[in-house]
Each structure stands twice: as structure tokens, then as C-alpha cells.
ZAMARGU-4260 file (C-alpha; in steps of 0.2 Angstrom, whole numbers, plus 5000, padded with zeros to 4 digits):
<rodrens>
0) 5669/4268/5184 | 5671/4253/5193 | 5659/4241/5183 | 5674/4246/5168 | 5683/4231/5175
5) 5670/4218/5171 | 5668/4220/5152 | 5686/4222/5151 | 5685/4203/5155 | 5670/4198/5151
10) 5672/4204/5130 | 5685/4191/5127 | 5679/4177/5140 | 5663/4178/5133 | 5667/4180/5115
15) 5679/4167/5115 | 5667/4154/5125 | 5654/4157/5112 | 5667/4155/5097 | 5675/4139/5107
20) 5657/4132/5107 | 5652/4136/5090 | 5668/4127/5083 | 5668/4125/5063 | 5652/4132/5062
25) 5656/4149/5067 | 5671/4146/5053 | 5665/4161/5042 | 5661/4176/5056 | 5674/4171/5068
30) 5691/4182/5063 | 5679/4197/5060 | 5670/4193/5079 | 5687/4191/5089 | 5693/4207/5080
35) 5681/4215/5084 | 5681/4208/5101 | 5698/4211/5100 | 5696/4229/5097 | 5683/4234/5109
40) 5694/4227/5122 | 5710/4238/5118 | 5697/4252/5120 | 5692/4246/5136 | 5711/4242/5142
45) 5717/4260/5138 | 5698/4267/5147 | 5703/4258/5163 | 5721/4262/5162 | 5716/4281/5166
50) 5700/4277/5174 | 5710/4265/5187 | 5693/4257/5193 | 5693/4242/5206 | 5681/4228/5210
55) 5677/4213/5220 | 5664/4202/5226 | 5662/4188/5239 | 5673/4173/5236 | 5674/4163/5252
60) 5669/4166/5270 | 5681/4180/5275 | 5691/4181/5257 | 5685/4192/5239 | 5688/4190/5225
65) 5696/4208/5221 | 5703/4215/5203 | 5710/4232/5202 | 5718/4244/5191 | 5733/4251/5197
70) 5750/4258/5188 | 5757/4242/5185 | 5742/4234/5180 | 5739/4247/5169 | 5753/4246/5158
75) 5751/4227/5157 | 5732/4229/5150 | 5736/4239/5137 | 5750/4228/5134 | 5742/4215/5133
80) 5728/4221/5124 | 5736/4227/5109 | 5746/4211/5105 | 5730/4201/5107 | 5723/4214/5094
85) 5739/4213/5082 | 5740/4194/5082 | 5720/4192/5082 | 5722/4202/5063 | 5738/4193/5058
90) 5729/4176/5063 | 5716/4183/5050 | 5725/4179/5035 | 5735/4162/5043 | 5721/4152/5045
95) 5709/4146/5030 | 5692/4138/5029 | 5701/4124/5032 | 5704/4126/5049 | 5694/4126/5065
100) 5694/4146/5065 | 5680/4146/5078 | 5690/4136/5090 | 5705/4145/5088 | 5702/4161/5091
105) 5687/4157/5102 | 5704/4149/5113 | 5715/4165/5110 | 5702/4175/5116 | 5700/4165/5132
110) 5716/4165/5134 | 5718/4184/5132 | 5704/4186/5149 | 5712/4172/5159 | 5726/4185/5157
115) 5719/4202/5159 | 5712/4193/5175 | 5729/4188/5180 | 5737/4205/5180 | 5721/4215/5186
120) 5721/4201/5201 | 5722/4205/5220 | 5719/4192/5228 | 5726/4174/5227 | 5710/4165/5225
125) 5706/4174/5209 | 5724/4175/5204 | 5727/4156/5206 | 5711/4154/5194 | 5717/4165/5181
130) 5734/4156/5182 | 5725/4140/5178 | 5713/4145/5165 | 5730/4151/5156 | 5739/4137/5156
135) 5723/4129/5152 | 5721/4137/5135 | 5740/4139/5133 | 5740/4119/5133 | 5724/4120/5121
140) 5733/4132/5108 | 5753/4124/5109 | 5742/4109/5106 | 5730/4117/5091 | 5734/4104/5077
145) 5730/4089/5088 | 5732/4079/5073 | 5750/4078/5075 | 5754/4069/5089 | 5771/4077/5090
150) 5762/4093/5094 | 5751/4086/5108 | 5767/4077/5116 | 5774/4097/5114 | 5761/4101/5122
155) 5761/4090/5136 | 5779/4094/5141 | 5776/4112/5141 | 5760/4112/5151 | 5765/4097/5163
160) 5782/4108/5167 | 5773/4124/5168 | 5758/4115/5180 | 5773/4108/5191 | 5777/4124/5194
165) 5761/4132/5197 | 5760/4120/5213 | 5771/4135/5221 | 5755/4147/5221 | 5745/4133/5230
170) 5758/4130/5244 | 5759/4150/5243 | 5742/4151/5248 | 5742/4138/5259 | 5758/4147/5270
175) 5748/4163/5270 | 5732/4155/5277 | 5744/4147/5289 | 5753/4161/5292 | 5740/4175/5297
180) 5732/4179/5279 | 5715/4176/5279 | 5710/4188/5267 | 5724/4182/5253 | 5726/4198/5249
185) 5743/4199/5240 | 5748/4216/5246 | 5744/4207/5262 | 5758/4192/5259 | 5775/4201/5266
190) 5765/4201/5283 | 5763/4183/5284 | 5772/4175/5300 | 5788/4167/5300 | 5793/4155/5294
195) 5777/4155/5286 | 5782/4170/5274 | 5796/4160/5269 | 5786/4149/5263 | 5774/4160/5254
200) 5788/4169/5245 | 5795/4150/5239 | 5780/4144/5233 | 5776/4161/5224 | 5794/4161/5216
205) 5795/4143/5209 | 5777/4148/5200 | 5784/4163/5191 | 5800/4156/5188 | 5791/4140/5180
210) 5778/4150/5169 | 5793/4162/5163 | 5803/4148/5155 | 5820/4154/5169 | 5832/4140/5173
215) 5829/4123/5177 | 5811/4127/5168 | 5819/4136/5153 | 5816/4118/5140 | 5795/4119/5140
220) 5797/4135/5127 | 5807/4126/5114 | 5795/4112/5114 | 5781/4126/5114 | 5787/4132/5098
225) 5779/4117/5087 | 5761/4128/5090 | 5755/4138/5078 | 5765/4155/5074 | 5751/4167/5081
230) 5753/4157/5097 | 5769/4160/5097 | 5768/4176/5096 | 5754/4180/5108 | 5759/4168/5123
235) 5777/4169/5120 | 5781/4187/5118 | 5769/4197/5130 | 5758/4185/5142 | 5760/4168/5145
240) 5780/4169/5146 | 5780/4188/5154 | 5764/4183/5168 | 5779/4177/5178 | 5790/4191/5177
245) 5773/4205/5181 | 5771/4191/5196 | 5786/4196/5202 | 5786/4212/5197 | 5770/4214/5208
250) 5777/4204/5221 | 5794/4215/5225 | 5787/4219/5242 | 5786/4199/5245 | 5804/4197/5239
255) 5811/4210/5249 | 5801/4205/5267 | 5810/4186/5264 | 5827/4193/5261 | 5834/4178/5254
260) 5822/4180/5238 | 5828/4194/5229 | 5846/4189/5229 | 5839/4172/5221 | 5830/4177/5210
265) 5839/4191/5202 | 5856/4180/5201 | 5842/4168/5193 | 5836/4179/5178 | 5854/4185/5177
270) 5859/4169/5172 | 5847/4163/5163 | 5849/4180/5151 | 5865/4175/5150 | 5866/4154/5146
275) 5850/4155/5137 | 5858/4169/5125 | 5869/4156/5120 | 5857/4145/5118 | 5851/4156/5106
280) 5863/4158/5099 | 5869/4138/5093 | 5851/4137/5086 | 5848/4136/5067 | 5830/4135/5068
285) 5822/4152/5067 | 5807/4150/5078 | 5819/4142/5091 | 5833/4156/5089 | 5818/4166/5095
290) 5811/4156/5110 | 5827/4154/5118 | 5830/4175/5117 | 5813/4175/5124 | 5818/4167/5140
295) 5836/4178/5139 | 5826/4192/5137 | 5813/4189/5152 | 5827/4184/5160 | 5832/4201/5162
300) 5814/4206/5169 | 5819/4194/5182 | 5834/4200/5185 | 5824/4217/5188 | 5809/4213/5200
305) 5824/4205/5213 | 5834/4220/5212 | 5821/4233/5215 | 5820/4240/5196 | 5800/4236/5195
310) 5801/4250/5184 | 5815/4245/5174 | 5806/4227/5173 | 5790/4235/5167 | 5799/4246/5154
315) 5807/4230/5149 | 5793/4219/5148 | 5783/4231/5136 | 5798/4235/5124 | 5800/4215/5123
320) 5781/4213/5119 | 5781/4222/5105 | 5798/4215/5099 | 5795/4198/5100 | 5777/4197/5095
325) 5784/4206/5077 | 5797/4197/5075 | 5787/4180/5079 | 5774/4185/5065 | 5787/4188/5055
330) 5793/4169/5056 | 5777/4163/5053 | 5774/4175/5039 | 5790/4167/5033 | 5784/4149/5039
335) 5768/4153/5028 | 5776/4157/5013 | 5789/4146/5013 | 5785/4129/5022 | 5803/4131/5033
340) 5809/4141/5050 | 5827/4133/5046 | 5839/4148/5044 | 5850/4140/5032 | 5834/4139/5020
345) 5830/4156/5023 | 5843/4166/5016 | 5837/4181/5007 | 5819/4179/5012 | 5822/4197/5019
350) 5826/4202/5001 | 5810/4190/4995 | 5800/4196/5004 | 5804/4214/5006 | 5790/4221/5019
355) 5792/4207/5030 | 5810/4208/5031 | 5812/4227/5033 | 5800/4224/5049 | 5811/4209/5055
360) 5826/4220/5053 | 5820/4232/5064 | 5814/4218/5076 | 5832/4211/5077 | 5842/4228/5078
365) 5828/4230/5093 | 5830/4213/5102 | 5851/4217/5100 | 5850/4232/5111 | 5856/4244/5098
370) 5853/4262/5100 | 5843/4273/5100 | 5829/4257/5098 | 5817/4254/5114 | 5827/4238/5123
375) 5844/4247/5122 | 5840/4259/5135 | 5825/4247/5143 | 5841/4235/5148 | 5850/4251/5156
380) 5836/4255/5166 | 5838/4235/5172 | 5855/4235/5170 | 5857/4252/5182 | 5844/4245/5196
385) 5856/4227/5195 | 5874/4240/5198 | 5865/4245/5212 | 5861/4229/5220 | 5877/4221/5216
390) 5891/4223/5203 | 5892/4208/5200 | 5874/4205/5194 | 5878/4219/5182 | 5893/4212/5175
395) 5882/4196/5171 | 5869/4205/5164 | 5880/4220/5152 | 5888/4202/5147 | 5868/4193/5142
400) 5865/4210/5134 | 5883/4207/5123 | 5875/4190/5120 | 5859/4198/5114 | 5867/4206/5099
405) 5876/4191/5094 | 5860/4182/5093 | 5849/4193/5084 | 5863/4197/5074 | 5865/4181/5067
410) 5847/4179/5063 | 5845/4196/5051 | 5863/4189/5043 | 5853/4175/5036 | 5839/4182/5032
415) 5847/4198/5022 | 5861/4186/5009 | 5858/4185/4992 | 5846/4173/4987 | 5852/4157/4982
420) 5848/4148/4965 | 5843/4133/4974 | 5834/4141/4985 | 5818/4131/4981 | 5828/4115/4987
425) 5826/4120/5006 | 5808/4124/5008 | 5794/4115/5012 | 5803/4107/5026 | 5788/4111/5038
430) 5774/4111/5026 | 5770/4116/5009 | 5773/4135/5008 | 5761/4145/4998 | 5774/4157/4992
435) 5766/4173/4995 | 5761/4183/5013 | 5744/4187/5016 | 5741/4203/5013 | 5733/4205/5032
440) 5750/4204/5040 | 5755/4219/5035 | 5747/4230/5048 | 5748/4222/5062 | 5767/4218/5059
445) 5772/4235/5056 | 5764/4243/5070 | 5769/4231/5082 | 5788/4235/5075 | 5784/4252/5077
450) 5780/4251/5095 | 5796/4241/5097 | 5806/4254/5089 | 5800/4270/5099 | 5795/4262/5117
455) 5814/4267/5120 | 5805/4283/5127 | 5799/4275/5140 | 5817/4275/5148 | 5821/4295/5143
460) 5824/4304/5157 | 5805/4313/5159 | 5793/4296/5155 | 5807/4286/5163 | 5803/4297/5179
465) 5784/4297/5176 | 5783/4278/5177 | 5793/4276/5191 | 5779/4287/5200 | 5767/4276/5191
470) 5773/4260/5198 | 5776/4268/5214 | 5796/4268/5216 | 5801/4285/5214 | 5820/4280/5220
475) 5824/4270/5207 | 5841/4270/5200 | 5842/4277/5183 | 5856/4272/5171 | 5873/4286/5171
480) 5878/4292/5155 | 5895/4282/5156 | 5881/4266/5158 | 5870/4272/5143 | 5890/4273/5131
485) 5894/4257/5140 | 5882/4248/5134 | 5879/4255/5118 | 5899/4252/5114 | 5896/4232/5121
490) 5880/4230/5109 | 5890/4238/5094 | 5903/4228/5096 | 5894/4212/5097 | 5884/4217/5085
495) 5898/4219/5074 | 5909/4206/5079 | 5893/4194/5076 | 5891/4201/5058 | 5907/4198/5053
500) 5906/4179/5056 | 5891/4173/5058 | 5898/4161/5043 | 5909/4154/5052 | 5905/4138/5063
505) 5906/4144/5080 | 5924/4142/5089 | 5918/4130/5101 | 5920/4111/5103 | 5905/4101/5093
510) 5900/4093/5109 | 5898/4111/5119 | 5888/4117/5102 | 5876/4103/5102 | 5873/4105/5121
515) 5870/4122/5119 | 5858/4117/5105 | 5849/4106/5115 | 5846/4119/5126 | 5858/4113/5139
520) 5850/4096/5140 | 5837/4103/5151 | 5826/4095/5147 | 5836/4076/5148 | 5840/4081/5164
525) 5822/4083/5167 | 5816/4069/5163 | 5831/4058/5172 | 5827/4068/5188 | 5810/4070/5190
530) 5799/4063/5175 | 5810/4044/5177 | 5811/4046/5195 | 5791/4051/5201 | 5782/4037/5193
535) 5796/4024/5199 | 5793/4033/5217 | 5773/4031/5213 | 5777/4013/5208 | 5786/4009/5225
540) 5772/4018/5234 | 5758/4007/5225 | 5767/3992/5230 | 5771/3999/5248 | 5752/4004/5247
545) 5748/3986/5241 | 5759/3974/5251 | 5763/3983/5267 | 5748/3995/5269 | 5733/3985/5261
550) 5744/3970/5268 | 5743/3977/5286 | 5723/3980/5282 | 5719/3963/5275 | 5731/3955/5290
555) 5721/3966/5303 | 5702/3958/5295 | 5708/3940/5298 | 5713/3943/5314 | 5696/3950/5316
560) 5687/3936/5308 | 5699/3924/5319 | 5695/3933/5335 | 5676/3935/5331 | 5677/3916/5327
565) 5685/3914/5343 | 5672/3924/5352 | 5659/3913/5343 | 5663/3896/5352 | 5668/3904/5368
570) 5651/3911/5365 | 5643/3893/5360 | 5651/3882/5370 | 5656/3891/5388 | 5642/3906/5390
575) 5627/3899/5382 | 5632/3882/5389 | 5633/3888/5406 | 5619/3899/5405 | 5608/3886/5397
580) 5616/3873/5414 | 5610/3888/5424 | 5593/3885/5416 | 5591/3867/5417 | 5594/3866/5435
585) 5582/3880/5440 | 5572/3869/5429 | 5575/3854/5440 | 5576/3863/5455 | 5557/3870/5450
590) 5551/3851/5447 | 5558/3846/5463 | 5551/3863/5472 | 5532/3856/5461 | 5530/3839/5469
595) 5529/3845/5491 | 5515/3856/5482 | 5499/3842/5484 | 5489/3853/5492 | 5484/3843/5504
600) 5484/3853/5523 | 5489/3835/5533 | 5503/3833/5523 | 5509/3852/5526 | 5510/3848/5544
605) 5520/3834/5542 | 5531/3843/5531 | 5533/3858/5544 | 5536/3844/5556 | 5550/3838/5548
610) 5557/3853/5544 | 5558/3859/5563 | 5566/3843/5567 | 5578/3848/5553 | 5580/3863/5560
615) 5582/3859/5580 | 5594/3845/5575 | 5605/3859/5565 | 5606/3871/5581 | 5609/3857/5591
620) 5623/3850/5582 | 5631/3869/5580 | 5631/3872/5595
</rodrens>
């Protein structure tokens, strides 16, 4: 069963390649081949899901390349699977001759395996290549309606803040080597060496955080937002966004060897469910409203996988999926129709549009943590695992779920009021709306509020127990019945409360509301201290580079030319000179040595004559 793994990838990589390179000309056939594709995958996710087959092949001397099916990774195929599948069939009726059909879903599809490769992953290698073919694509698809140069510069931010981030997972795997890891394998990393591991889990951290849009990374998902809706709603609901949370999710054995990590990065989530439900809240843009409960809500994931609830985190992360991906096609059906997100200019869509808005009613009760609806008792099963780890932590978090409500309270209030008699006068903001939803939304919308409405069963006693063996954490804390009332009482009230006067401008200073609507100028604060900042540094180190380095080059040739011309006329004028003195007087001393040479024997006899005189007259006088 192990070859299962393989066409589990391979059907959406290969599709989507062919699509990608077909482009226009594959206009016609391509929504019915990624549905297709789309299909046959979800049929291969749920087969390997019991099946549990595993894989690998050589990579590098001494690493593989490994994928496996395990409990987690189960889930999360599935998961990930039948979003693609709902959002491929709504993308069906969004996208018209006019578009570029065969790069868009060719680039959904792509993106779909880059992600099924990242959560079957297990090793780093192959992990750190899916995790960059996803943010690949993701840049691709935020960026669809190049066009625009507003949505390329979206685009950019989201990627560049996101690829920052993802430099972690390199220094990750650069620790592990360091640290005794030669295989990469990531159930290998807690064995790392100190203060290697330290590293490892750092690195591995700041990459999850970043791609989950958690504080200081949080701004990237609002500029995402200015994608198409289907984006949205397949990157932003149950991959992209959630491949953080599963990292660390997977990770928890990581988290708890450095035992700094999992107090970080559950205090982390905590907050950023909390200060980004209030973001959320100041927002009057729907599709924004949404983004920002999508990092609140992931923050809670967070929150999980550092205090030990992986399966509290799972349990969240799939009730969430289906959530959000409903109620993101929802706004784009909405977006579609209507040519606006702004909720001012959406009052009594819900009532126009009646299908649409009984699904995004059910979404919104959902995303408030009403009961008996799936994310009420998924946030108790986080909730329970935080109480256990620290009270505090639980306090924040029972608080973000309070915020929730408030939220996505807000949200169905203007989407249920009458509708107004100048309605008209408010849309069009964002396009010119067709007025009327394409009729293949309506499946894909309603089961994906389905799901979202019964994955509540999940956290019952029985399955709750079940997937805790799945994911291999038997112990986990489960929610009391005093924390099941509690929170159901705190997502009531702020329900209630939020119902009754969502009217009402919000009983905050105008400066606090336009920070919070600015998404806590994150990304200002961004750009003043690392965007500004990096290329000034890279300026200083050019000139550096240029004046002090190349200076230090240049000033070390001419010193090497001055010696060398040095060297020359020493050279020239005092060891040729000499050696060519040397010549001329062994020449001279050879002419004078020529002229005794006669060849005549009477005169050799005078000459040893005269040299034996020489010679007594020498011994004579040294004596």
C-alpha cells in the first residue's frame, strides 16, 4: 500500500503542471479536469488515511526523503483534500471564459500537492521543499490578477513576510546537522545536542509562527486578502495559514525537549487569539473581518500544540477549516453578486440572497463558539489542555473565545438587517457585481457548513478519546463539565451583548479604533524596523564593501605594482648589472688568459721560468 503515497501527490502536482502550462488554452476543460483531479484525490486522501502507507527514496548521502501517513497526518489529508475539492467546484462558477482558468486552477492544484507533501513530510529536506513550493504558489495565487499592481505589491508583502520567516526551517536544519542529525529526520530533532537543539526549536518556531500569520507576523493576511475569494478560502482557512499550526502540532516533542518553547509559543497564540479578535472586530470590511478571526482562531491552535493538547489543536484546526473556508466562499459569493466586501453595504444580503446567508449564518454561529456547533467544544478541548499548563493561559484564552462571539456576531448583524432602499448606492465598490450567485456554489458551500456544524463530535467524549489514541496522546486533559457551561455561558453572553449593539460605534477612543483597524500597525511597524532599516544596513555594507573592503583590495594591487616595479630596477640595475660585470670581466679575464696561448714551445719555457722566479721570490719574502 505504500505506492498509495505517490498518486496522492502526484494527481494534483501533475494536473496542475499540465494546467499551469497549458494556460488560456486549456480555458474550456480546465474546472471539469481539477475537479476531477480534485476528486480522485479526496478518494486517495481518505484510502491512505486507513491504509497509513509510508515511503521514501534517497535524497542526499546519508539523508531520504521520507513521507508517511500517520494519525496526524491523516486527519490533515483528508482535510486538506476536501476543502481543495469544495473550493475547486465553487471556483467553477467564479471564474469565466475571460479568465486565465487554466493557470488558476493548474496553480490551486500545485499548491494543493506542495501541501499534502508538507503534512505527509518526514524529513526536513523534503518538508523545507514543500514549504517553498507553497509559499511559491500562494505568492502566484495572492498575486492572480497581476494586472493590478495593488494586488502584486499584496502579494509581495505577504510572500516576503512569510519567506523571512521561513529562513527559521533553514537555520533549523542547519542546527540539526550541527547538532548530531544527520538523517534530518524530524522525530529525530528533540535529540539534537545542546545548545544545538535550542537552536533547532527557534528556527522551527519563527517558520510556523510566520506562515500562521501569529504576532509580530500577523499583517501579511490582511494584505493577502486582495486575492481572489477561492484563495482565500483554500489558503487561508485550512493550509497555507493552518501548515504552521500542523508544524507545530507535529513538532510538540521539539517544543517540550527545549523547555523554553512551549511556554513561548502557547503565551504566543494566546495573545494573538486574543489582540487579533479585536482586530477583528474594528474591521468594516468583510473579507478583512474574516482574516483577522483567522489568525485569532489559529491562534488557538497555537495556543494548543505549546501546551500539549495536539489533539485539542487537531480538533481545532479541522472544525476551523470548514468554518472558514464556508464562510470565505460566502464573501465571495457575496463579492460576486454584489461588486462590495464593505459591511455597511451588505446589509440584508443575508435576506437577498437567502441560500447564501443561511450558510453564512451557520458559519458565524460556528466561528462564535456557540453550542452545541463544532468550534464551541473544539476551543474546550484547547481551552482544557491551556488550564492545565497554566491558568493563566486559560483565562487569555476563555477571554479570545469571548472575543470570538463579538466578532462573528457582528458580521451576521449586518448581513441579516432589512434591506435598505438605497441599497444599490453601496455596491460595485470592488467591481461590477453581477447580481446573482452562480448556481455551482451551492454544494460546495453547504457541505462545507455542514461539516462546520457537526465536527463538534470530534470533542464528545468517545471520538474526543479515539483521536487522542490517533494522535498518540492518550493523557490529554479533556474539558470538565463546569468548563464546557463556562464557556458556553461566555460565548452567549458575548454573543448577546455583541447583538445588541453592534449599532453602536464602539466605546473606545477613535485613535485605539483606528489602530485596532489597522491591524495594530503591524505592519508600519514593520516596515520602520526591518523593511527601512535592512536595505539602509545593505547600503552601509555596499559602501563598506566599496570604500573599505574593495578599498583595502585596490590599496593592496598598487602596493603590489609599486613593489613589483621596485623589484624590477633592483632587478635591472643591481642583479643584472652585476651579473652582467661578472660577465665582462670573466670576459676580460679570458682575453687576457688567450694572448700566453702562442703555441710556441720556447716561449712556454720562458713563461714557466718566470713564473718559478714568481714563485721563489713569493716563499722568500713570506718567509
Amino acid at each position: 500500500m505504500n505506492v498509495l503515497l505517490w498518486p496522492l501527490i502526484s494527481v494534483p502536482l501533475g494536473t496542475g503542471a499540465a494546467l499551469c502550462l497549458a494556460g488560456r488554452s486549456a480555458n474550456r476543460p480546465a474546472p471539469l479536469l481539477a475537479v476531477a483531479a480534485a476528486l480522485a484525490t479526496l478518494g486517495l486522501a481518505v484510502t491512505a488515511a486507513v491504509a497509513r502507507p509510508e515511503a521514501s527514496a534517497p535524497l542526499f548521502t546519508g539523508m531520504r526523503a521520507g513521507l508517511a501517513v500517520d494519525g496526524l497526518s491523516a486527519v490533515m489529508v483528508i482535510t486538506v483534500a476536501a476543502v481543495t475539492l469544495g473550493v475547486v467546484l465553487f471556483s467553477t462558477g467564479e471564474f469565466g471564459q475571460g479568465e486565465n482558468r487554466g493557470r488558476f486552477f493548474g496553480l490551486m492544484l500545485l499548491f494543493a500537492g506542495a501541501m499534502f507533501v508538507t503534512v505527509t513530510a518526514t524529513t526536513l529536506p523534503l518538508l523545507l521543499m514543500a514549504w517553498e513550493a507553497m509559499g511559491a504558489t500562494s505568492w502566484a495565487l495572492i498575486g492572480y490578477w497581476w494586472q493590478q499592481p495593488e494586488r502584486v505589491r499584496a502579494a509581495d508583502v505577504a510572500f516576503l513576510t512569510t519567506r523571512t520567516a521561513d529562513l527559521g526551517l533553514y537555520l533549523a536544519a542547519g542546527a540539526a546537522l550541527a547538532g548530531g542529525i544527520g538523517s534530518l529526520r524530524l522525530d529525530a530533532l528533540p535529540h539534537a545536542a545542546p545548545p544545538w537543539l535550542n537552536v533547532v526549536t527557534a528556527g522551527a518556531v519563527a517558520a510556523a509562527l510566520g506562515k500562521s500569520a501569529q504576532l509580530p507576523f500577523s499583517f501579511w493576511l490582511s494584505r493577502a486578502m486582495l486575492g481572489p475569494s477561492p484563495v482565500s478560502a483554500l489558503l487561508h482557512s485550512a493550509t497555507m495559514v493552518a501548515a504552521g499550526a500542523y508544524l507545530l502540532l507535529r513538532l510538540h516533542p521539539l517544543l517540550a525537549a527545549a523547555t523554553w518553547a512551549g511556554p513561548l509559543v502557547a503565551w504566543t497564540g494566546a495573545l494573538t487569539a486574543l489582540a487579533l479578535g479585536i482586530v477583528a472586530i474594528a474591521q468594516s470590511d468583510l473579507k478583512q473581518l474574516l482574516a483577522a478571526s483567522t489568525s485569532a482562531q489559529i491562534g488557538f491552535m497555537v495556543l494548543a500544540a505549546g501546551s500539549g493538547g495536539v489533539a485539542g489543536g487537531l480538533t481545532q484546526l479541522v472544525a476551523h477549516a470548514a468554518t472558514k473556508s464556508a464562510l470565505f466562499l460566502a464573501a465571495g459569493a457575496w463579492l460576486t453578486a454584489l461588486g462590495t466586501k464593505q459591511l455597511p453595504a451588505l446589509r440584508g444580503a443575508a435576506r437577498r440572497y437567502r441560500m447564501v446567508g443561511a450558510a453564512f449564518a451557520v458559519g458565524t454561529l460556528t466561528l462564535a463558539g456557540l453550542p452545541p456547533l463544532s468550534l464551541w467544544a473544539a476551543k474546550d478541548e484547547v481551552l482544557a489542555a491551556a488550564r492545565a499548563e497554566n491558568s493563566g493561559l486559560y483565562a487569555v484564552g476563555l477571554a479570545a473565545a469571548a472575543v470570538s462571539a463579538v466578532y462573528s456576531v457582528k458580521a451576521l448583524w449586518y448581513v441579516t438587517r432589512p434591506l435598505p432602499t438605497d441599497a444599490e448606492a453601496g455596491y460595485d465598490t470592488e467591481g461590477h457585481g453581477t447580481r446573482r450567485v452562480p448556481r455551482p456554489v451551492s454544494f460546495p458551500l453547504w457541505a462545507l457548513t455542514g461539516l462546520a456544524a457537526v465536527l463538534g463530535v470530534l470533542a464528545l467524549p468517545g471520538p474526543a478519546s479515539w483521536v487522542r489514541h490517533l494522535v498518540g496522546t492518550p493523557a490529554e486533559p479533556s474539558p470538565t463539565a463546569w468548563e464546557l457551561g463556562l464557556s458556553a455561558g461566555v460565548a452567549l453572553a458575548a454573543a448577546t451583548w455583541a447583538w445588541r449593539y453592534s449599532s453602536r460605534p464602539a466605546p473606545v477612543p477613535g485613535a485605539v479604533a483606528r489602530w485596532a483597524k489597522g491591524w495594530l500597525g503591524l505592519e508600519r511597524g514593520a516596515r520602520l524596523l526591518v523593511a527601512g532599516p535592512v536595505p539602509a544596513l545593505a547600503r552601509a555594507l555596499a559602501v563598506f564593501d566599496d570604500r573599505v573592503v574593495d578599498g583595502a583590495v585596490r590599496q593592496s594591487a598598487r602596493a603590489g605594482l609599486a613593489a613589483a616595479r621596485f623589484a624590477r630596477r633592483l632587478d635591472d640595475g643591481g642583479i643584472d648589472a652585476a651579473v652582467g660585470a661578472v660577465a665582462s670581466g670573466a670576459r676580460g679575464l679570458g682575453r687576457w688568459a688567450r694572448r700566453p696561448q702562442t703555441g710556441l714551445v720556447h716561449q712556454y719555457y720562458a713563461q714557466a721560468a718566470v713564473g718559478f722566479c714568481a714563485l721563489i721570490l713569493i716563499v722568500l719574502l713570506v718567509r
